[in-house]
C-alpha positions in Angstrom: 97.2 116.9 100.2 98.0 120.4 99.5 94.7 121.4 98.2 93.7 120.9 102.3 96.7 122.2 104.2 94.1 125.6 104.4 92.4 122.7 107.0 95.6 122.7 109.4 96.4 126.4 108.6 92.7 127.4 110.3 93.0 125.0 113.2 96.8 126.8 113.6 95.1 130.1 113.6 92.0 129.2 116.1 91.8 126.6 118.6 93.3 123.8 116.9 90.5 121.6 115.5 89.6 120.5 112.1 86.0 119.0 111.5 85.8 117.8 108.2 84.3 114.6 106.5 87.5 114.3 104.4 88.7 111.3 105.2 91.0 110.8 102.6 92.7 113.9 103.9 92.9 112.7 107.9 94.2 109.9 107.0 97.2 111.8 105.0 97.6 114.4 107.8 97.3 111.3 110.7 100.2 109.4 108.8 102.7 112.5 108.8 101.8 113.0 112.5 102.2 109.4 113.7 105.3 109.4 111.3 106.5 112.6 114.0 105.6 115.8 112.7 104.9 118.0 116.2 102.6 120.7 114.8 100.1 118.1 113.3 100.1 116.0 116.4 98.5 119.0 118.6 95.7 119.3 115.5 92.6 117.5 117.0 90.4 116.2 113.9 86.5 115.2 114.4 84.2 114.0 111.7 80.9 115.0 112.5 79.5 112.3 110.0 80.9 109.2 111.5 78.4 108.3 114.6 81.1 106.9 117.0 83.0 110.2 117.1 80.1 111.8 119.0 81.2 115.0 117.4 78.3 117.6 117.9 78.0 115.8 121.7 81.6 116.9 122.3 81.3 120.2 120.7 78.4 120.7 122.6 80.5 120.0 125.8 83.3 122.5 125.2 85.9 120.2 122.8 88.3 119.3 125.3 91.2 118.5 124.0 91.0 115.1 124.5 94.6 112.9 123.0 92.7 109.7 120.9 91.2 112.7 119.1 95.0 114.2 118.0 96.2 113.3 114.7 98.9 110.7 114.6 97.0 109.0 118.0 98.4 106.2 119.3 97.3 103.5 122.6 101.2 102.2 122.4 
C-alpha cells in the first residue's frame, strides 16, 4: 500500500480525486476509510475502466463530489 500513498498525496494536493484502475489499492485505501480514517473518506476514487462507474461521463460533467463515490462509502 505504500508504493500508492503518492495516489492520496496528489488528490490531497488538487481536488481530491484519484482515477486509477488499481483496484487492489481502492480496496486497501476503502477499508482504512470505512474502518474511520477522515482524510481518506473525503478522497473520491473512479476507475475509468469499470463501465458502471460512468467515469469519463462524470468527468465530463464537472466531478461533483458525489458521497457513493468517497472511499469507505457506505448506504447504512
Amino acid at each position: 500500500m505504500l508504493k500508492d500513498i503518492h495516489l492520496i498525496e496528489a488528490a490531497n494536493c488538487n481536488d481530491r480525486i484519484v482515477a486509477s484502475l488499481d483496484e487492489a489499492a481502492r480496496r486497501l485505501f476503502n477499508g482504512l476509510a470505512a474502518a474511520g480514517n477522515q482524510e481518506l473518506r473525503s478522497i473520491v476514487w473512479v476507475n475509468p475502466e469499470r463501465s458502471e462507474e460512468t467515469a469519463t461521463d462524470w468527468l465530463d460533467h464537472g466531478a461533483s463530489d458525489e458521497a457513493e463515490r468517497r472511499l469507505g462509502f457506505s448506504e447504512n
